[in-house]
C-alpha positions in Angstrom: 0.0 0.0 0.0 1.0 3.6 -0.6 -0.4 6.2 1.6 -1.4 10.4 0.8 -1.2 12.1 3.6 -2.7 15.8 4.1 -2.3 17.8 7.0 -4.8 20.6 8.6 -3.2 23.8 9.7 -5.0 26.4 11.7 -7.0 24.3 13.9 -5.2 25.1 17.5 -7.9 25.9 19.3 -7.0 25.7 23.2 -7.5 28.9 25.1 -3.9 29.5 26.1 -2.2 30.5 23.6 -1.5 34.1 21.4 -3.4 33.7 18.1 -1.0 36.0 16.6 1.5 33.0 17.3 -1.1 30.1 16.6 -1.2 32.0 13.1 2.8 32.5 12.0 3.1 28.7 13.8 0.1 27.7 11.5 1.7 29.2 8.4 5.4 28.0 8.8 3.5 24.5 9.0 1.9 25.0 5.8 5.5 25.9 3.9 7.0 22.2 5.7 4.3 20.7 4.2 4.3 21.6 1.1 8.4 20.7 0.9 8.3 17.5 2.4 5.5 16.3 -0.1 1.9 16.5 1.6 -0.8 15.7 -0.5 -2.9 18.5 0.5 -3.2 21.3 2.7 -6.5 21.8 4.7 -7.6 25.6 7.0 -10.7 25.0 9.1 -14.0 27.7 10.2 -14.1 27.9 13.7 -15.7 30.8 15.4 -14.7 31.9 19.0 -11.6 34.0 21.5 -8.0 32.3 20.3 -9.5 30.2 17.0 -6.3 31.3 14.4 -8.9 30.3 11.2 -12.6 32.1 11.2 -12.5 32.7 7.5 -10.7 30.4 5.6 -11.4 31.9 2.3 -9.2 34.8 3.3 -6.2 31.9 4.1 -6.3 30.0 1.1 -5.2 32.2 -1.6 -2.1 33.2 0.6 -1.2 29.2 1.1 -2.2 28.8 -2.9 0.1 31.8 -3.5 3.1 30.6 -1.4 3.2 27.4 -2.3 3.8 25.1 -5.4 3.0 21.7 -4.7 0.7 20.9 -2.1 -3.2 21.2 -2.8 -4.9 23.6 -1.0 -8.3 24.3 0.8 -10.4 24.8 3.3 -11.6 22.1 5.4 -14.3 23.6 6.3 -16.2 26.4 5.0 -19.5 26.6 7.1 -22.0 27.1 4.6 -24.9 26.7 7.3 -23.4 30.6 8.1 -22.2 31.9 4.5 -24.0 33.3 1.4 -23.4 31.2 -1.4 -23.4 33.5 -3.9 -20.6 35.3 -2.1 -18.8 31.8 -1.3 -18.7 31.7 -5.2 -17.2 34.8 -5.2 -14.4 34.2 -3.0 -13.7 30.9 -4.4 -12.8 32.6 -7.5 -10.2 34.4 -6.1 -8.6 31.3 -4.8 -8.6 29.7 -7.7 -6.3 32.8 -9.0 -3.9 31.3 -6.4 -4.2 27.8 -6.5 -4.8 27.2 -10.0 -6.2 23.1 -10.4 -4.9 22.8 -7.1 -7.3 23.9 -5.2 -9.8 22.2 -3.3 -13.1 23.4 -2.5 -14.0 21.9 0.9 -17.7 22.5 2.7 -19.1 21.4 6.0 -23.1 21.1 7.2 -22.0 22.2 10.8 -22.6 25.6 13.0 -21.8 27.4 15.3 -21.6 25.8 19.0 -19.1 27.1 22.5 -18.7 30.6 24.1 -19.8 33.7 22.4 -21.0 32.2 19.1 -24.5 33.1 20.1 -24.4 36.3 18.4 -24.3 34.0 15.0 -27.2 31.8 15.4 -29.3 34.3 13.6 -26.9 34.0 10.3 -27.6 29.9 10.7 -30.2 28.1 8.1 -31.9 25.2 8.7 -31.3 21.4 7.1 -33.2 22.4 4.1 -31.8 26.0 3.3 -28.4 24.7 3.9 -28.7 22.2 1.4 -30.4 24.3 -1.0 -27.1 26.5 -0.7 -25.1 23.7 -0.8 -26.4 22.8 -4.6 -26.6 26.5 -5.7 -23.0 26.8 -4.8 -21.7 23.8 -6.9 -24.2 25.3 -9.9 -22.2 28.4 -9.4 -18.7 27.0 -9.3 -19.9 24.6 -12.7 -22.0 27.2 -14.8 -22.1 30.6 -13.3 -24.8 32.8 -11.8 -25.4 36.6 -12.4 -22.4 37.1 -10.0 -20.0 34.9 -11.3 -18.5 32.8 -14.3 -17.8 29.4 -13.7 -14.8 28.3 -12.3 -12.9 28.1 -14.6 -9.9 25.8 -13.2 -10.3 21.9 -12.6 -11.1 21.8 -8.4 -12.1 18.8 -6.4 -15.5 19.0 -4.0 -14.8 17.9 -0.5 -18.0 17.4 1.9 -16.7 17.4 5.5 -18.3 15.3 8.2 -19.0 13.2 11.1 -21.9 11.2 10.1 -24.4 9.7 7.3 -26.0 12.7 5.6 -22.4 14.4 4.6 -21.4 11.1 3.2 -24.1 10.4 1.4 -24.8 13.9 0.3 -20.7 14.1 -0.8 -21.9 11.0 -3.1 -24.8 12.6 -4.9 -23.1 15.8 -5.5 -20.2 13.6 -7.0 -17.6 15.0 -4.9 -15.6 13.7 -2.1 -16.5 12.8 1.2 -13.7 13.3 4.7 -14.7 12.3 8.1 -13.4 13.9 10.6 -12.4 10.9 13.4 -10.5 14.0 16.0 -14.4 15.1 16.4 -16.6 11.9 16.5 -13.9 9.1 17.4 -16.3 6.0 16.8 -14.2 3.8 14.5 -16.7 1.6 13.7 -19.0 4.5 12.6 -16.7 6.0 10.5 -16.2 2.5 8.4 -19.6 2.3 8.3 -19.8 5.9 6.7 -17.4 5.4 4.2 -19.0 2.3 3.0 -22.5 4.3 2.8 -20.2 6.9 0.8 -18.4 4.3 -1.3 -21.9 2.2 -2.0 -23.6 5.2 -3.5 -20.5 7.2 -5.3 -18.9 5.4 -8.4 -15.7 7.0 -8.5 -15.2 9.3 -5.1 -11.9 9.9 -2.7 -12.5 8.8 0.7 -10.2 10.4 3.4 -10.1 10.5 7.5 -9.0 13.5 9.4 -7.3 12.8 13.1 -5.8 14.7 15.4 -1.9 14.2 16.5 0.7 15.1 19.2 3.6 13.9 17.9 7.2 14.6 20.6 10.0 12.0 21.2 9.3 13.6 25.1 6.0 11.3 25.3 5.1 13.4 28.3 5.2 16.6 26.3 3.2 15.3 23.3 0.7 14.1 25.9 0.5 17.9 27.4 -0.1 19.2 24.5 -2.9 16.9 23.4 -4.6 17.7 26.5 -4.6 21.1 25.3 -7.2 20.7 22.6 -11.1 20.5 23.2 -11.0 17.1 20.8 -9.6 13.6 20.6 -5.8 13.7 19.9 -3.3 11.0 19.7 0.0 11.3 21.6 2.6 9.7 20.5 6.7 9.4 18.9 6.4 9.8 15.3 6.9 5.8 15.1 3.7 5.5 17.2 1.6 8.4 15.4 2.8 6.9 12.4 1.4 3.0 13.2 -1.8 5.2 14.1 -2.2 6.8 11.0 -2.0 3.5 9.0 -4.1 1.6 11.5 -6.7 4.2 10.8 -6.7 3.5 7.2 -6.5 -0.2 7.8 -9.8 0.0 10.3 -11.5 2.5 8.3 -10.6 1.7 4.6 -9.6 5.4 3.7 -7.9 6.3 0.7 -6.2 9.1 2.8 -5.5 10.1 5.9 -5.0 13.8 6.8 -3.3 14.8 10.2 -3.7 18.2 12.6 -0.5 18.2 14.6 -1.0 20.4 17.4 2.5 20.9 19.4 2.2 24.0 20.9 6.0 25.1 20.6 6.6 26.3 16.7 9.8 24.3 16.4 8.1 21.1 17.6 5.5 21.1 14.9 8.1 21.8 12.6 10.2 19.2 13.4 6.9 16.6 14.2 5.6 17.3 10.6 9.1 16.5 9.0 9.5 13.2 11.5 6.2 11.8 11.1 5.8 12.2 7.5 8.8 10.3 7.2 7.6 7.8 10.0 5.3 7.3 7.8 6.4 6.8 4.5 9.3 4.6 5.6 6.7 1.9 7.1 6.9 -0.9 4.6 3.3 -1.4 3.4 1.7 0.1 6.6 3.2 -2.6 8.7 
């Protein structure tokens, strides 16, 4: 077997730190990344105090513009809050960055945590968001009044943690990643991907986990406490035997990692060491 890996950048979201740092830390990732060989490149939408990514529209034409390999997008856009029309829009400036390499990644979550109250008024229901969801994707294909089409080869991502975003990916005919770090059910996720796989013919299945990855076990293990979702501690050797057990259990076609050491030069250096950890395993064993 031969693994893609991705990684998500932007997605530190403990209280303690300076975003202003979380940011440059988030951005000097991105540039590793891309060097060492990553398959793709994911920012997030989170809304709240210290979140580094509430836009992530605005980030991905700088990554596109700085980089030269690595695919880029967001992973997600919150639809459920955005105009689609606008969404268009700004995906059209990415795509002046990224060129085919962008990926256009959407997610049927809100808002939820401390001061996002003020926008649950913005947030549409099941049947409005899908109904934005498909006037988006007839906007990026054939243009509206607002925008031409496109114009550059993309792949669709739905985001998710359960049934509907899979099987919604599937009709849509884009691509479907399930987010493991946020709903850590194994055996649900498998079961989603094979409800994804069983109604797309030709879709990319991927699963997004969380990481701490130190050769100081007791430092990875303080920084994954620092995060409000599941993360993995570990040496690179033991991330690495998680990131292929994940495919194994799951039947992914990719795996894509948020490595959350809080010092800058320790996600540095974990992104270098466990993508290696990883490639060097011989077949995933």
């Amino acid at each position: 077997m031969t693994m893609r890996l991705g990684v998500i950048e932007y997605l530190d979201l403990s209280r303690d730190g300076d975003v202003t740092e979380k940011r440059r830390k988030a951005f000097e990732g991105s540039l590793v990344a891309d060097r060492l060989g990553y398959h793709r490149l994911w920012v997030p939408e989170h809304h709240g105090i210290g979140s580094p990514s509430t836009n992530p529209l605005s980030l991905v034409p700088v990554l596109g513009s700085h980089t030269s390999r690595i695919r880029v997008g967001a992973a997600v856009t919150l639809l459920r809050l955005r105009d689609p029309h606008l969404t268009a829009e700004d995906l059209t400036t990415a795509a002046v960055f990224c060129g085919e390499r962008l990926d256009v990644g959407l997610g049927r979550g809100g808002v939820a945590g401390p001061g996002t109250d003020v926008l649950l008024s913005q947030q549409k229901d099941d049947e409005k968001l899908d109904r934005a969801l498909r006037d988006l994707v007839e906007a990026l294909e054939s243009g509206s009044e607002l925008v031409e089409p496109l114009g550059v080869p993309y792949e669709g991502w739905l985001h998710g943690a359960g049934h509907r975003s899979a099987v919604l990916a599937a009709e849509l005919g884009w691509n479907y990643c399930h987010a493991l770090f946020l709903n850590s059910d194994v055996d649900a996720c498998a079961a989603t991907l094979r409800a994804f796989r069983e109604s797309s013919s030709s879709g990319t299945a991927a699963v997004a986990i969380a990481l701490a990855v130190n050769n100081d076990p007791s430092k990875a293990a303080v920084d994954a406490r620092r995060q409000p979702f599941a993360v993995t501690a570990g040496t690179p050797r033991e991330c690495a035997e998680t990131v292929w057990n994940v495919r194994r259990m799951t039947g992914a076609d990719e795996v894509v990692i948020a490595e959350v050491s809080r010092d800058a030069g320790d996600h540095r250096r974990a992104l270098k060491e466990i993508f290696a950890a990883v490639m060097d395993t011989p077949h995933g064993v």
